[in-house]
N, C-alpha and C positions, 0 to 999 in steps of 0.2 A: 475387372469386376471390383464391385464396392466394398469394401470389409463392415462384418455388421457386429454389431454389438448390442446385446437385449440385458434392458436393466431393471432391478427386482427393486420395485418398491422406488416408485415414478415420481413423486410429490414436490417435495422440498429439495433435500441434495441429489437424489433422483433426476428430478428435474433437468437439474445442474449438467448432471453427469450426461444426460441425453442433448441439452443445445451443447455443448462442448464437443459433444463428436459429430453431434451433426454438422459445425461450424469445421469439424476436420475433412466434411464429405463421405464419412463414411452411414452408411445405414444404421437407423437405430429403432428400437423398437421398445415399449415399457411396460413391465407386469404389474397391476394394480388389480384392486375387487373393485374399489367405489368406480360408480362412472362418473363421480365427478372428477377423480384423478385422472382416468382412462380419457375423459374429455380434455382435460390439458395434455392429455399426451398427444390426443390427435392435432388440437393446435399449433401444439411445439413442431409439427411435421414427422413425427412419429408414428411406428404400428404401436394401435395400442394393444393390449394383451390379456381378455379380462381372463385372469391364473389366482390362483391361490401358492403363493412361492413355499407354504410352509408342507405341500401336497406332493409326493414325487409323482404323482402321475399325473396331476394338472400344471404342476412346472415343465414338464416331458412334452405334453402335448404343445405348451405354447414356446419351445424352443423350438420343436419340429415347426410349427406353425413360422416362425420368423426364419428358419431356412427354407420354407416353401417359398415364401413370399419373396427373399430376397437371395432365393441361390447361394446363398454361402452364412456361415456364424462364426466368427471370430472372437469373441469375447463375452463375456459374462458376469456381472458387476451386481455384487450384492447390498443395497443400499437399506435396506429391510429393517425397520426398528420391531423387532419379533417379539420383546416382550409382552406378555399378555396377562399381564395381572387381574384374578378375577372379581378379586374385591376392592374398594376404594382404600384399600390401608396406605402405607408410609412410602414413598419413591424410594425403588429401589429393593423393598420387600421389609425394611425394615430392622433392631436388632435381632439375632439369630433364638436370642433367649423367649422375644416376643411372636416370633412367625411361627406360620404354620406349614404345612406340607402343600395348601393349597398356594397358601404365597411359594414358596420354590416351586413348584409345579408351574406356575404363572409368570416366575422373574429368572429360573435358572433353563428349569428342564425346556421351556417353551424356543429362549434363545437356541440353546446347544442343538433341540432338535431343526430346527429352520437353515439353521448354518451345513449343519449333514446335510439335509435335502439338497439346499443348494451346490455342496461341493459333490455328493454321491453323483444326482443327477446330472449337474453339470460338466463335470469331467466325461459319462458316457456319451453325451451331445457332442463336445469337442472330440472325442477319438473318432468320430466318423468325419471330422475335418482336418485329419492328420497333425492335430495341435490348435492352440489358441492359447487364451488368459483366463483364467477366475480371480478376480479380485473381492474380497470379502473386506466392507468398511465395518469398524467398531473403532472403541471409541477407549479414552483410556481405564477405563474399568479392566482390560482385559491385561492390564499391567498391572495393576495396585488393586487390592481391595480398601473400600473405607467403612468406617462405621457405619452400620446402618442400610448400607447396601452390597453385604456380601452377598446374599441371592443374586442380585444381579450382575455383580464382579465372576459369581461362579460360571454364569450363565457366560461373560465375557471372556473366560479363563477358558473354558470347552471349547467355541470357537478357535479359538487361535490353536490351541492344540490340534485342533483337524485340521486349520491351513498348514500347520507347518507337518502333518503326516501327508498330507494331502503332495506338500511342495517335493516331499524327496520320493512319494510314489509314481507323479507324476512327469516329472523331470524326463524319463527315457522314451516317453511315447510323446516329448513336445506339446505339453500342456504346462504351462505354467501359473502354480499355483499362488497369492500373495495376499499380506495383508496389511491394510493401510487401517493404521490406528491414529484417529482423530484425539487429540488428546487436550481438546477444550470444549465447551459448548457451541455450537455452533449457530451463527447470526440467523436467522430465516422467520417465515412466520410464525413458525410452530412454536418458537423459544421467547418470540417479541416481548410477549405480555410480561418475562420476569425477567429483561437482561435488557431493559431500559437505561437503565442506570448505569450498566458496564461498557467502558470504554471497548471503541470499538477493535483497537487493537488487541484486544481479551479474547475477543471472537472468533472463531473459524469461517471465515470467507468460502462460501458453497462455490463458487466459479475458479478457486485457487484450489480445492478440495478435487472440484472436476481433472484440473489440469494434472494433479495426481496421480490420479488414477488411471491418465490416458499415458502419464510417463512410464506408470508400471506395463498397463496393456501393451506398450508398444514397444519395451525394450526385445534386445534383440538375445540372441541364445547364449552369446559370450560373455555378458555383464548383465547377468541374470539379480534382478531383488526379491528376494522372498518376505521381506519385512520392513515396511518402513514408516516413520512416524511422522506427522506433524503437528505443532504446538506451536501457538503464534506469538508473537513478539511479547505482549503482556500479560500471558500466563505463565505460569511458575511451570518451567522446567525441571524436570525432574530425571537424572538420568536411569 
C-alpha cells in the first residue's frame, strides 16, 4: 500500500511539498480554505481538503477524511503561514514600544496556536497508524529575533519549542516529530513582487525545500533528526 501524506497550507511551498511526493508515488492530499488553492491541489493529483488547519476539529476531520480515502496516513507537513495580523501595521508586528496586544495577538499568539493544533492533533492521527512524521516548516525567525519583529520571532520561538517537546514525547510510540527552519526568503510567487532584484542564489528554492522534508519524513528510526536547517548559498549564515 501507498504511504500518504496530507499537507497543511497547499499553495506556494505546499504546493511543492505535494508534487515531490507525489513524484515519490506516495498519496498525497492538501488542506487549504480558498478553492482556488483546493483547485490547484486537485490539479496537482491531490485530495484536496477544504480544513481550517488552525481548527483541531476541522484538521481532525480532514485527516480522518485522507485515511478514508487512501487506507493509511503516514505523514503530516506543516507549511502554514499562520500569521494573522489584523490590522495593516509594520511586517512582523512591529517595535515592541509601538504594538499593541492586538498586533501579538495577530503575529505571536495566532502562530503558536496553529503549530499546537497541528502537532496536538497530528500526533493523535499518527498513533492510530502506529507511528509516522510531523514535520513543522518555519523559518528563521524562530532562531533570532530582529528589530521590529519580535511578535513574530516570538510567535516562531513557540513553535519550535513544541516541536522539540513534541520530539522527545513522541519518540516511544514511533512518531517522529521535526522541524525544518527555512532560514531565507523563499523564491515563489507570493515573494516575486519584492525579491526581484535578489539574486537568486539568496532564495530558498520550494522543490529543494520539498526534498527536505521528504529526507526528514522518511528517515528511518536509527538516524533520527529532530532539527534541521537550511540556508542557501548567498545568504548570510549564521550559526
Amino acid at each position: 500500500m501507498a504511504k500518504t501524506v496530507v499537507v497543511l497550507g497547499a499553495r506556494n511551498l505546499g504546493g511543492a511539498v505535494i508534487d515531490h511526493f507525489l513524484e515519490l508515488g506516495w498519496n498525497a492530499a492538501g488542506v487549504a480554505r480558498s478553492e482556488d488553492t483546493l483547485e490547484r491541489v486537485r490539479q496537482r493529483g491531490a485530495l484536496a481538503l477544504d480544513a481550517d488547519a488552525a481548527d483541531a476539529a476541522s484538521l481532525s476531520d480532514a485527516l480522518t477524511t485522507a485515511r478514508a480515502e487512501f487506507g493509511s496516513l503516514d505523514a503530516v507537513v506543516n507549511a502554514v503561514t499562520a500569521a494573522r495580523p489584523i490590522t495593516s501595521g509594520p511586517f512582523g508586528g512591529g517595535p515592541l514600544a509601538a504594538a499593541d496586544l492586538e498586533a501579538f495577538r495577530g503575529w505571536t499568539v495566532a502562530v503558536a496556536e496553529q503549530a499546537f493544533v497541528f502537532l496536538s492533533v497530528g500526533a493523535a492521527a499518527l498513533a492510530q497508524s502506529e507511528g509516522g512524521a510531523l514535520v513543522q516548516i518555519t523559518g528563521g525567525s524562530s532562531r533570532r529575533a530582529m528589530p521590529g519583529r519580535g511578535l513574530w520571532a516570538a510567535g516562531a520561538f513557540a513553535a519550535r519549542a513544541l516541536v522539540q517537546a513534541a520530539a522527545q514525547e513522541l519518540r516511544q510510540d514511533g512518531i517522529h516529530a521535526a522541524l525544518l527552519i527555512v532560514d531565507a526568503t523563499i523564491e515563489s510567487p507570493k515573494t516575486e513582487a519584492f525579491t526581484r532584484e535578489t539574486p537568486r542564489d539568496a532564495l530558498g528554492d520550494m522543490a529543494q525545500i520539498a526534498a527536505a522534508v521528504s529526507f526528514l519524513v522518511q528517515q528511518e528510526s536509527r538516524a533520527l533528526t529532530h532539527e534541521l536547517m537550511v540556508t542557501p548559498a548567498g545568504e548570510r549564515w549564521v550559526p
